[in-house]
C-alpha positions in Angstrom: 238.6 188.3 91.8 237.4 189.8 95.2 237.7 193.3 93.7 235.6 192.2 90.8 232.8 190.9 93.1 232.4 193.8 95.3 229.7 195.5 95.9 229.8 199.4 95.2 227.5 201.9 96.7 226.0 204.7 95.0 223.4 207.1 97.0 220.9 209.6 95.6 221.3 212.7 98.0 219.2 216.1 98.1 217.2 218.0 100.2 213.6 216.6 100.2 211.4 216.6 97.5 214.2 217.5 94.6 212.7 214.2 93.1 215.2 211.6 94.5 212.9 208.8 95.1 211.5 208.9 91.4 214.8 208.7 89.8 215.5 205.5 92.4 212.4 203.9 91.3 213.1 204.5 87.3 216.6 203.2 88.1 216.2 199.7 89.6 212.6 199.8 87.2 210.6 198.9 90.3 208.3 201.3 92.3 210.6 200.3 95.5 210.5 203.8 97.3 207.0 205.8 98.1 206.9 209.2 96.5 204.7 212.2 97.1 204.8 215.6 96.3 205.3 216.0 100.3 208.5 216.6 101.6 210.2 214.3 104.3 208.2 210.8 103.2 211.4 209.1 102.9 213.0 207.8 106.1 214.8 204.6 106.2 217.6 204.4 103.5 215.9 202.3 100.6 218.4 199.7 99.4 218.4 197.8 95.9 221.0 195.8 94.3 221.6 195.9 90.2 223.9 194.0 88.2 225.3 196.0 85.5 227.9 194.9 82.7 228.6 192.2 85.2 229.1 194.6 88.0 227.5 194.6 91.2 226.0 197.9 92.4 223.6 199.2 95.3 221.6 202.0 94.8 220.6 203.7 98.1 217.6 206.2 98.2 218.5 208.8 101.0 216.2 210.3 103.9 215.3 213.4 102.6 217.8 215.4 104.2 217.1 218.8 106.2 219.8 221.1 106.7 220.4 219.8 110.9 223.3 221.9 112.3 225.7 219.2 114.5 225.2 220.9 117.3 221.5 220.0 117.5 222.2 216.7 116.5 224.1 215.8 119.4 222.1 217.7 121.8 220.6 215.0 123.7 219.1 216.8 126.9 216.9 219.5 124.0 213.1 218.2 123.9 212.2 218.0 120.5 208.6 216.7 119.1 207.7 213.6 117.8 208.0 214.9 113.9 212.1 216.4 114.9 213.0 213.2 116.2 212.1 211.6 113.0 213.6 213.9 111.1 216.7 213.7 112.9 216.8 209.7 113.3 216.5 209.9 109.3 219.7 212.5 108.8 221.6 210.5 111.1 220.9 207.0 109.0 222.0 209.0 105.8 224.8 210.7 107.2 226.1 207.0 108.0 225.3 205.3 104.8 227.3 208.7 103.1 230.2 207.8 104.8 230.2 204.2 103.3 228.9 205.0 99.7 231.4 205.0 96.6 229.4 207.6 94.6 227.2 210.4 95.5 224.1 211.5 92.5 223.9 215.2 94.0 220.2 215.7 92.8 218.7 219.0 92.4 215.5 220.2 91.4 215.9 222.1 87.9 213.0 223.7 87.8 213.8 226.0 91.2 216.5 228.3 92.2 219.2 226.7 94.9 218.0 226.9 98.2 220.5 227.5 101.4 219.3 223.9 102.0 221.3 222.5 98.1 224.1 224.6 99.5 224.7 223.3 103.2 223.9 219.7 102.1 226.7 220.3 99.6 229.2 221.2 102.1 228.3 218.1 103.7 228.7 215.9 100.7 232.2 217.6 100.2 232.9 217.1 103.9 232.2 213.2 103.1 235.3 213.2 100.6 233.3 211.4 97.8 232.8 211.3 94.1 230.2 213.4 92.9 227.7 213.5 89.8 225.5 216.4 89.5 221.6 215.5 88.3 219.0 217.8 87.7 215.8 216.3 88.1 212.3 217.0 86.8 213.8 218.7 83.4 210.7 218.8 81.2 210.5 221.8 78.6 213.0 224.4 78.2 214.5 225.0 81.3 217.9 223.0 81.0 220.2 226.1 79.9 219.0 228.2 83.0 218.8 225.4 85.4 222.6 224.4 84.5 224.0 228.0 85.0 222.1 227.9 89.0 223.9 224.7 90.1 227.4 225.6 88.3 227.5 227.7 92.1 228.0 224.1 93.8 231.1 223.6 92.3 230.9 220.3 90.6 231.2 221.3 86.6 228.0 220.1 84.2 225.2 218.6 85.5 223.5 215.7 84.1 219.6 216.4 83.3 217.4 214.0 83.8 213.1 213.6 83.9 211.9 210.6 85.9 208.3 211.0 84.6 209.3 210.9 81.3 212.4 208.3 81.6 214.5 211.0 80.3 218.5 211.1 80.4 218.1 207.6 82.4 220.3 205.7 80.6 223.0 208.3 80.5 223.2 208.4 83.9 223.4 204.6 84.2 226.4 204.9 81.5 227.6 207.8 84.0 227.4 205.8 86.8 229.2 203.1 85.5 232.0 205.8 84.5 232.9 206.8 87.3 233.2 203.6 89.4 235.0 201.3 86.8 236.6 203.4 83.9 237.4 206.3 85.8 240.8 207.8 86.2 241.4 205.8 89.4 242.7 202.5 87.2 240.5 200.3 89.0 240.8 196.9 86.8 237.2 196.1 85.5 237.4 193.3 83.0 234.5 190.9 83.2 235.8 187.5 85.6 234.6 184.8 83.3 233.7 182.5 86.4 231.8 185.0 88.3 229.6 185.6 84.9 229.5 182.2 84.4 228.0 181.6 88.2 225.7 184.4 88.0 224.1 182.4 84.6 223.2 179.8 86.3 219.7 180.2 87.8 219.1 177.7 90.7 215.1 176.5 90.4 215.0 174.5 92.7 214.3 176.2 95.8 214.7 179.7 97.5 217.6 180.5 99.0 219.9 178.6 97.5 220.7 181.3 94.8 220.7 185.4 95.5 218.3 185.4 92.4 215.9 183.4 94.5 216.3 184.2 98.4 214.1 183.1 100.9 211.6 186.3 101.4 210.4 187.3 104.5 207.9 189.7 105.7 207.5 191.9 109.4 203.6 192.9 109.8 201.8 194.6 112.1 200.3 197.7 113.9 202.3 201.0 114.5 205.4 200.7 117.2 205.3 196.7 118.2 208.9 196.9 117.1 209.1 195.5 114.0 212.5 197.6 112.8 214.0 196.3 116.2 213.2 193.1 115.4 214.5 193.0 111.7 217.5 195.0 113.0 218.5 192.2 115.5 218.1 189.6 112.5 220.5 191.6 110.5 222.7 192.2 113.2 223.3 196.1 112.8 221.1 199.0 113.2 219.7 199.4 109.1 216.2 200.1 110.0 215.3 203.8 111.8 213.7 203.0 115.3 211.9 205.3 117.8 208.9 204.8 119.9 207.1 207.1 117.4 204.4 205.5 115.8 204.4 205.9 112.2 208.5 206.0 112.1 208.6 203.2 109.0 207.5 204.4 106.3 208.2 202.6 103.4 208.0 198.9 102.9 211.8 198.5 103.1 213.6 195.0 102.0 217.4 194.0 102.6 219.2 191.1 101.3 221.3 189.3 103.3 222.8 185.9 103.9 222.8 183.1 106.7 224.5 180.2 106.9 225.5 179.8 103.3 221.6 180.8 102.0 220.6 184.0 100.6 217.0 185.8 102.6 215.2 188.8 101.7 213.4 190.4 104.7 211.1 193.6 104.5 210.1 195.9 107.0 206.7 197.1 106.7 205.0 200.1 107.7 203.0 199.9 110.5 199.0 199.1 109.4 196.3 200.5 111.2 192.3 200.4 110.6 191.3 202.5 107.4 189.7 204.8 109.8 192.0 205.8 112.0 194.8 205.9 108.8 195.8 209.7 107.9 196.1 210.9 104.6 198.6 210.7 102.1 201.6 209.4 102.6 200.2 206.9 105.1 197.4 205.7 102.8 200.3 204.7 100.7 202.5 203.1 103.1 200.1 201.0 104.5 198.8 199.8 100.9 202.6 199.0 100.1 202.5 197.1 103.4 199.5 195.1 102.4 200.8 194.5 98.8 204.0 192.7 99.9 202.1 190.1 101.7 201.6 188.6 98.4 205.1 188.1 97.6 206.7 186.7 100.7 207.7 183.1 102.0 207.3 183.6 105.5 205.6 186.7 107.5 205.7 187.7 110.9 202.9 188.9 112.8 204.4 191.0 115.4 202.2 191.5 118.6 203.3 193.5 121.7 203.0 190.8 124.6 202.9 193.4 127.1 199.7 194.8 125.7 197.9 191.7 124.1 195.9 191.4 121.3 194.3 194.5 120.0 191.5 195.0 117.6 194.1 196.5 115.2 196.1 193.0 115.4 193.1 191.1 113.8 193.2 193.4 111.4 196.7 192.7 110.5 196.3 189.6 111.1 193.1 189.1 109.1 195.1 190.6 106.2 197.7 188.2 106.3 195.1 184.6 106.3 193.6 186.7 103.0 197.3 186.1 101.2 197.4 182.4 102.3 200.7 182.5 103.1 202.8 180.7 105.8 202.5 183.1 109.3 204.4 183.0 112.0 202.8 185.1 115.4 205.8 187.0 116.8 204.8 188.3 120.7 207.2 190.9 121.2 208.8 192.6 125.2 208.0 189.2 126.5 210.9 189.7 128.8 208.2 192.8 130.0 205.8 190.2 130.7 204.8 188.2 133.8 202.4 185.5 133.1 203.1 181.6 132.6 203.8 181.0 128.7 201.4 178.4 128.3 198.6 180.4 129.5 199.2 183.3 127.5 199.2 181.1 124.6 196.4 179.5 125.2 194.6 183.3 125.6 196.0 183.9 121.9 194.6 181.0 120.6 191.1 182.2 121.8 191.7 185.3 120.7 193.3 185.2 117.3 191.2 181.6 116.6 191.8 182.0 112.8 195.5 181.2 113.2 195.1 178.3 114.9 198.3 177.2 112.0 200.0 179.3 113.0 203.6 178.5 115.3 204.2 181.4 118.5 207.4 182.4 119.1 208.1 184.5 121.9 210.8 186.8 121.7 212.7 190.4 122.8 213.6 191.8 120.0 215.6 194.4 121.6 218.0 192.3 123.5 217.6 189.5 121.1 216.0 186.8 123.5 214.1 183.6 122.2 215.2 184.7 118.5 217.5 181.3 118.7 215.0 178.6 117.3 213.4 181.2 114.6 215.8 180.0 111.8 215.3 176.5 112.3 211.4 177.5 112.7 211.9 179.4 109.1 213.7 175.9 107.4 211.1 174.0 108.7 208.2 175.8 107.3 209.5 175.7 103.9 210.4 172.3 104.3 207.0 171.5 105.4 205.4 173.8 102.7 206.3 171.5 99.6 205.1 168.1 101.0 202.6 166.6 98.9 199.9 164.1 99.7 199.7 160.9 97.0 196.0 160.6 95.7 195.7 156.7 96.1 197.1 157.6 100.4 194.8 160.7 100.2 191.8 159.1 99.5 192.1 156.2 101.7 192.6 159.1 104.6 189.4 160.5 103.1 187.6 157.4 103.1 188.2 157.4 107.1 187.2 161.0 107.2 184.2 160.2 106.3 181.5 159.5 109.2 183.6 161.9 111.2 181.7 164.8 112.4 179.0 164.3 109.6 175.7 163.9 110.5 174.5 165.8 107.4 174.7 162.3 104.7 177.8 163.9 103.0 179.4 161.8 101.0 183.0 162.0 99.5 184.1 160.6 96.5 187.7 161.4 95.1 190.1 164.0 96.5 193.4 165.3 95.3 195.9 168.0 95.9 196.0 170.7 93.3 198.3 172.9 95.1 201.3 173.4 97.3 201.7 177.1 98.6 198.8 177.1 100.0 198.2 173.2 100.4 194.8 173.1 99.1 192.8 170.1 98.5 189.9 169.3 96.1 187.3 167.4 97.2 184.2 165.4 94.7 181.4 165.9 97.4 177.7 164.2 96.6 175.8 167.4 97.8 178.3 171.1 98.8 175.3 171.9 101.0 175.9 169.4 103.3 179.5 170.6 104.0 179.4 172.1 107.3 181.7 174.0 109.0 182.6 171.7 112.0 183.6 169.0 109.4 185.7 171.3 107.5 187.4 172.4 110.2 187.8 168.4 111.6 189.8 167.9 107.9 191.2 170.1 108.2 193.1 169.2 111.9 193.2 165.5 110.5 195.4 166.8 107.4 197.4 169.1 109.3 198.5 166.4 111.8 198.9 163.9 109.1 200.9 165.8 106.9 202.1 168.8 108.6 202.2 171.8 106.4 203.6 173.9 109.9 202.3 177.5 110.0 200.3 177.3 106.0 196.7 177.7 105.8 195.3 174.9 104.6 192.6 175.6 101.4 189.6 172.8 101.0 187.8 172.9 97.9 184.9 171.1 97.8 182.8 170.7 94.0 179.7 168.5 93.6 180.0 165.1 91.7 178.1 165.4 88.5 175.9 162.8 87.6 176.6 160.9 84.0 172.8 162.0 81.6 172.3 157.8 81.6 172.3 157.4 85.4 170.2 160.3 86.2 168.1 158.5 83.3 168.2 155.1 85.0 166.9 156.8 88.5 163.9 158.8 86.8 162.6 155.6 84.7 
């Protein structure tokens, strides 16, 4: 039963640029890592978990490993530069998740010679002790005869070729894949356990979290080196994410599954996003793009803000991004153990300064030694608790009817409001003129709903539309 649920690990590994990242992304059918014809733009070890025939697999995209001798990786007193650092925090994360996998995919570039770099990553793949299937990548035309007579050098008998662009050989090496973990010549017992198909059948609707097919997603924004990896690699309690006080070290938008206290979360670390015009080309464009993207499909995010440096013009932007995607925020101020200034006060300086989130909860925190990170998930629970109240019409509009010579000078009149939407709360308003909605008044609503009803840390969405008058009245009044 336990051997039939496991979770086996399979890892794409190459030098960079063989084509790894494309084969990942046709594989789980989702364009999870960033790829670009530039060597090294993977860093952190992209994860994704498939079921297949019932069994439960992760596929790991690799950094793209560099040929890093051991004795420069465990130099500590050498100075290196910003982009060495990077390059070494990535081999080391692979080299760890290689010693953990079940299967290696080997992946070569067919269309190019081997390179010292496919031979000394080779050694260390053989060093690792693990299973090993051979892919040529980017096999268009033909080149497959030549290409397979180069790589018969590693050692490892036929390759399997494959061509991401043109989802070629894909399916053979999910079959091969499946192969070698559970009908190999190991014995390992792989008939389907009734029960544990049975459970995964059954799709929970009723809320996230309570099933892995619907886990609670949350989302880690902001500008370059506030220390969002640190921060999601407290929450998952070992070091997944690559940290260094580089800016720029996340690269992808990486998500990990986990679970808490019997409920299933997703939580992504995002690259870090900076104004458009201080953004490099390339590979950062994309990142930051991907960052944005995934706004739209969280639960939860996390504006992270370095306390000990305050708000920056680059946090509004972030921040800015994340009111356009109406989504529940929650402002993380990060190294507050760094700071020395009375909590309220700061707070009350935030508020000022980031004015648009006034919905927004502050948490103040230490993401590196873990400090004030004890109330987030009951902050979390409560959000999405909060999130799905709904205000009865009939109670709505008696609250409205109050509302109304609040803050309204202007001869506004309201005649029928409803809720016509949960995530964000949003309220539709019959108004008798839209020009007379001011923005004081709006805002005065708004604080009335919020304290009435809650809805902690969402944005809360007015809609306001002009009550047509019925052809016989407007008659009536002209006669």
């Amino acid at each position: 039963m336990a051997e039939a649920n496991k979770v086996r690990r399979v890892c794409f590994v190459g030098r960079p640029n063989v084509g790894k990242s494309s084969l990942f992304n046709r594989m789980i059918g989702r364009k999870k890592a960033i790829v670009l014809d530039q060597p090294g733009v993977t860093r952190d070890v992209s994860r994704f978990e498939v079921n297949w025939e019932s069994h439960r697999i992760e596929l790991a995209d690799l950094a793209g490993l560099e040929f890093w001798e051991r004795k420069r990786l465990d130099a500590k007193d050498k100075k290196m530069s910003d982009a060495e650092t990077l390059k070494k925090l990535a081999t080391e994360a692979a080299v760890e998740y290689l010693k953990t996998a079940d299967l290696v995919l080997f992946v070569v570039d067919g269309r190019e010679d081997l390179t010292p770099g496919d031979e000394v990553l080779a050694r260390l793949v053989r060093g690792a002790g693990k299973p090993v299937v051979l892919v040529l990548a980017k096999i268009e035309g033909r080149v497959e005869e030549n290409a397979q007579l180069e790589v018969s050098k590693l050692g490892w008998g036929e390759a399997l070729p494959t061509s991401a662009e043109h989802n070629s050989g894909i399916e053979d090496l999910r079959n091969r894949i499946l192969e070698e973990l559970f009908h190999g010549a190991e014995g390992v017992d792989h008939e389907v356990d009734e029960d544990i198909h049975a459970e995964a059948a059954l799709v929970i609707e009723q809320g996230r979290g309570i099933s892995q097919n619907r886990p609670i997603r949350l989302g880690v924004y902001g500008r370059p080196n506030v220390g969002k990896s640190t921060l999601v690699n407290q929450l998952l309690g070992e070091q997944r994410m690559i940290t260094s006080p580089i800016a720029g070290t996340t690269v992808d938008t990486v998500d990990t599954d986990f679970t808490r206290d019997g409920k299933y979360y997703r939580i992504l670390d995002t690259a870090g996003i900076r104004r458009r015009s201080k953004t490099e080309k390339g590979v950062e464009v994309l990142s930051v793009v991907q960052a944005l993207k995934s706004v739209n499909d969280v639960d939860v995010s996390f504006l992270m803000l370095d306390g000990y440096e305050g708000v920056t013009d680059q946090d509004e932007k972030v921040a800015g991004e994340l009111v356009k995607a109406a989504k529940p925020v929650v402002i993380v101020v990060n190294k507050w153990d760094l700071c020395k200034v009375e909590r309220d006060k700061y707070a009350e300086r935030l508020r000022e300064e980031l004015s648009f989130l006034e919905f927004a909860p502050v948490l103040f925190i230490s993401a590196k030694s873990g400090q004030g990170l004890e109330s987030l998930w009951d902050l979390v629970d409560e959000i999405l608790t909060q999130r799905f109240v709904t205000a009865p019409t009939g109670e709505l509009n008696r609250f409205i009817e109050l509302l109304e010579g609040a803050n309204n000078a202007s001869g506004l009149r309201l005649y029928y409001a409803t809720q016509t939407a949960k995530n964000p709360p949003t309220i539709t308003i019959q108004v008798n003129d839209i020009r007379k909605v001011h923005f004081a008044f709006e805002r005065h609503v708004k604080n009335q709903l919020r304290e009435r009803y809650g809805w902690m840390a969402s944005p809360i969405k007015l809609v306001f539309k002009e009550r047509k008058r019925s052809p016989s009245k407007r008659l009536r009044k002209d006669s």
